[in-house]
N, C-alpha and C positions, 0 to 999 in steps of 0.2 A: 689186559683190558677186560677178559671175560670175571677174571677174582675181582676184579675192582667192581663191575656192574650188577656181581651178583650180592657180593657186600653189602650194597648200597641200598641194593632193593631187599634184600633180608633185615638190615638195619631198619628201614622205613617202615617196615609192619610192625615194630614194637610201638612205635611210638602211640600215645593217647590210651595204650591198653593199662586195665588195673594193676595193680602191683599184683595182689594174688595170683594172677593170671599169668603172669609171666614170672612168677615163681614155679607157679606150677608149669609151666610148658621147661623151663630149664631144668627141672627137678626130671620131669619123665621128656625131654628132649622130645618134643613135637613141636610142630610147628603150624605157625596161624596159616588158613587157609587161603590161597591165593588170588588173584593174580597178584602179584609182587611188582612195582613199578618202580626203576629208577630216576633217579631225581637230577640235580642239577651235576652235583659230584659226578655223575658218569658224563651227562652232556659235556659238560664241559672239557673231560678227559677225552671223549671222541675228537673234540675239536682240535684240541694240543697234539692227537696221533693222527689227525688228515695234515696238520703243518708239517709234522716228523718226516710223516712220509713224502711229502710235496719236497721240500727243500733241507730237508735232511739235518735242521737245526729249528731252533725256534726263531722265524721271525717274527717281530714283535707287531706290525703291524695286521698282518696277514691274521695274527693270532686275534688282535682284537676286533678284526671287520667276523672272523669265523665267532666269536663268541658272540658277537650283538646279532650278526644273524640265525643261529641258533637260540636264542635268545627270543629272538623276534618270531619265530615260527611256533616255538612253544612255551608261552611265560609261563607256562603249571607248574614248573618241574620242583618247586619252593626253591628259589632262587632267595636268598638272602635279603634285607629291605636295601641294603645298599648298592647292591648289586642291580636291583631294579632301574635305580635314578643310572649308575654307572652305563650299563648296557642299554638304555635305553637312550641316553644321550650320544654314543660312539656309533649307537646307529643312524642318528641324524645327520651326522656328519663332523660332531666335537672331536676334536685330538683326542685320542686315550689317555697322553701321559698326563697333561692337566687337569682332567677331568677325576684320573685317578688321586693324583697328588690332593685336591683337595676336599676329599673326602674326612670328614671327622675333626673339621675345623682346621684344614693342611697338615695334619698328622699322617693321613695315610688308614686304610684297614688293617688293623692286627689279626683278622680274622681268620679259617681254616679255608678257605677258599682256595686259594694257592696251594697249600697240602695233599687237599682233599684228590685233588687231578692228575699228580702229577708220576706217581708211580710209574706207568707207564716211559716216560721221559728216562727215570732210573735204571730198564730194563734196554732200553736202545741204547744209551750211551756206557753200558755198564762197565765195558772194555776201559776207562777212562775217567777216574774219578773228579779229575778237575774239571774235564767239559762236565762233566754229572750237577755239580756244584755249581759253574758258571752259566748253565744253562738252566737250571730249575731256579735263579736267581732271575734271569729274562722272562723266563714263563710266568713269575711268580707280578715282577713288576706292570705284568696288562692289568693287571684289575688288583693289586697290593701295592701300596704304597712305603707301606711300612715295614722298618727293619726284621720285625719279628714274624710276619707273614713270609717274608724270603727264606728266612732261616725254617721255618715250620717244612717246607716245601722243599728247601735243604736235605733237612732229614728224612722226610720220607722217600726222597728222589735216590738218597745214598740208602738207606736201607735197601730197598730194593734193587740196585746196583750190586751190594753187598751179599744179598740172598742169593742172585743167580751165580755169585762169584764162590756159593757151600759156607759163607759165613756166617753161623748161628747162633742162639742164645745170649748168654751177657756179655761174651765176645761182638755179636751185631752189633748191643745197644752202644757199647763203650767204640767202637770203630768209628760208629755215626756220629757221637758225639764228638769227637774227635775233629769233624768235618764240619761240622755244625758251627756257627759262626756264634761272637759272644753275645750273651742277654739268656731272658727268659726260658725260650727252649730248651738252649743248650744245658741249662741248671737243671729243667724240668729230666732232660735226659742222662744226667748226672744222680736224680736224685734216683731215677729207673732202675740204674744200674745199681745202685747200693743198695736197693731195696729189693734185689733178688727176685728169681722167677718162681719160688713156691710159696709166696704171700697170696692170698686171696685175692677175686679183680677187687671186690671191696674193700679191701683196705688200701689195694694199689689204685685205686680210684681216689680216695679218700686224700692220698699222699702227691698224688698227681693232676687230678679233675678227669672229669669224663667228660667235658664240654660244655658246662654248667653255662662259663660264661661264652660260648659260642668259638672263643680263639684259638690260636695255633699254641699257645702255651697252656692249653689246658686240653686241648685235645692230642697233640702232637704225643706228648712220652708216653701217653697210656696207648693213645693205639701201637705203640712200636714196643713196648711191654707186651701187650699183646702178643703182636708179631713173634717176639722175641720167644714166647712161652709157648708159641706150638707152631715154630716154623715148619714143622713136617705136618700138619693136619688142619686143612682151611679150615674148615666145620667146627672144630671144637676151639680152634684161636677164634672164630666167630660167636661162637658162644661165650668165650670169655669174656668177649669184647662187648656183649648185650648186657651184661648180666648187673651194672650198676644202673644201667640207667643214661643220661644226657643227651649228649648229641649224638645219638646211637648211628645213625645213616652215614654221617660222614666219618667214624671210626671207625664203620665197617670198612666204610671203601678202601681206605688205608689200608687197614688189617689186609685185607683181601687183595690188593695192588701186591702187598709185597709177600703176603705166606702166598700166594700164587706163583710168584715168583722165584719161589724157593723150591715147593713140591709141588708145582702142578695143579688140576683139577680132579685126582683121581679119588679123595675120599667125597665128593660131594655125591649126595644121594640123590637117585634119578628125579625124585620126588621134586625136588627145589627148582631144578632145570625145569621143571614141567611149571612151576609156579612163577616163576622170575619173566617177567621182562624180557624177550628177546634184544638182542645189540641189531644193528641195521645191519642191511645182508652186506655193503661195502666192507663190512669188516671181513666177515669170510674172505671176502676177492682178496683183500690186503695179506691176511693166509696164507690163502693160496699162493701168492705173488712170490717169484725167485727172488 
């Protein structure tokens, strides 16, 4: 939870800065001055680890009364346009599944939303890849409708599953795909793994997207590329993960959900912790907790 929230609010200061600028800060590795806030990606992943821990799966309901009232307490977080009407209707008192179902003309959202959360999920159920799969599929369905938002959520839920389990590199990406259900993602992380871990992010952005169009299939294989190319070093898999450009906050979170969960927090520099966003103290209790 801590790799995902710090991700997320590291990712969020890129955005709107000049290109020069975040050339230059990548070039000599500084960083913009803080506070650093996270955004909906981490809310939301709090919300998915208070159900975890309440009832020790995801239930779905539970899941969606926690998201609209988090929701409802703090709309700033850049919560998605969809996401606005979605949660803001479940807190009225509308059903979640039909409210979700027909979103985008009854398609459903393809979006990263489901992804973006869900790491955390991957690390509890790690012992177990099917529950890993069958339950980032529940998590995925309160606010995704659509097949390739599950599967996005899929993967990152296994990758991180996969990381606490020592499995790295193009080894991860090729396992996750593996799990990964058919369509877009799965191709996306098909195309991850051919395309090797010592290409540039730019070109591996270029091959993959970096969230251009907002979705799980353009954000999904590049943040697990990512992952994949410095599962020993949150920091610099986060930098890799800034350094095209897109939907930078919520690749972070990924990146950060899962190389967290591979090595830990120890190369992060004191400096960021001091800049970022604290988590709410219930997380510590939850810590602490036998």
């Amino acid at each position: 939870m801590r790799g995902l929230a710090l991700g997320d609010a590291f990712g969020e200061t890129w955005f709107f800065k000049p290109a020069e600028f975040v050339e230059q800060a990548l070039a000599q590795r500084w960083v913009p001055a803080g506070p650093w806030f996270w955004t909906d990606d981490t809310a939301m992943a709090l919300s998915l680890v208070q159900v975890l821990h309440h009832y020790g799966r995801v239930d779905q309901q539970t899941l969606a009364d926690r998201f609209a009232a988090a929701y409802a307490a703090d709309p700033h977080r850049n919560y998605g346009a969809s996401m606005h009407e979605v949660l803001s209707r479940i807190r009225v008192g509308e059903p979640w599944a039909p409210v979700v179902a027909g979103q985008f003309g009854g398609v459903g959202s393809w979006g990263n939303g489901a992804a973006m959360r869900v790491a955390p999920l991957g690390v509890w159920f790690a012992g177990d890849l099917d529950t890993v799969v069958g339950e980032a599929i529940r998590s995925a369905a309160v606010t995704h409708a659509h097949p390739q938002a599950a599967a996005g959520a899929v993967a990152v839920a296994v990758a991180a599953a996969l990381a606490v389990q020592g499995i790295a590199g193009h080894a991860l990406l090729e396992a996750v795909a593996q799990r990964t259900p058919d369509g877009a993602v799965r191709q996306g992380l098909d195309r991850a793994a051919r395309l090797g871990l010592r290409a540039s992010p730019y070109a591996a952005a270029a091959v993959l997207g970096c969230g251009q169009q907002i979705s799980a299939m353009d954000t999904v294989p590049f943040a697990l590329w990512c992952a994949a190319r410095h599962l020993d070093d949150l920091v610099e898999a986060l930098w890799t993960a800034v350094a095209p450009g897109g939907d930078i906050d919520t690749i972070c979170a990924m990146v950060g959900g899962v190389v967290s969960a591979a090595s830990g927090l120890d190369t992060v520099p004191a400096q960021w912790w001091a800049e970022c966003e604290p988590l709410p103290a219930w997380v510590n209790d939850l810590q602490a907790s036998p």
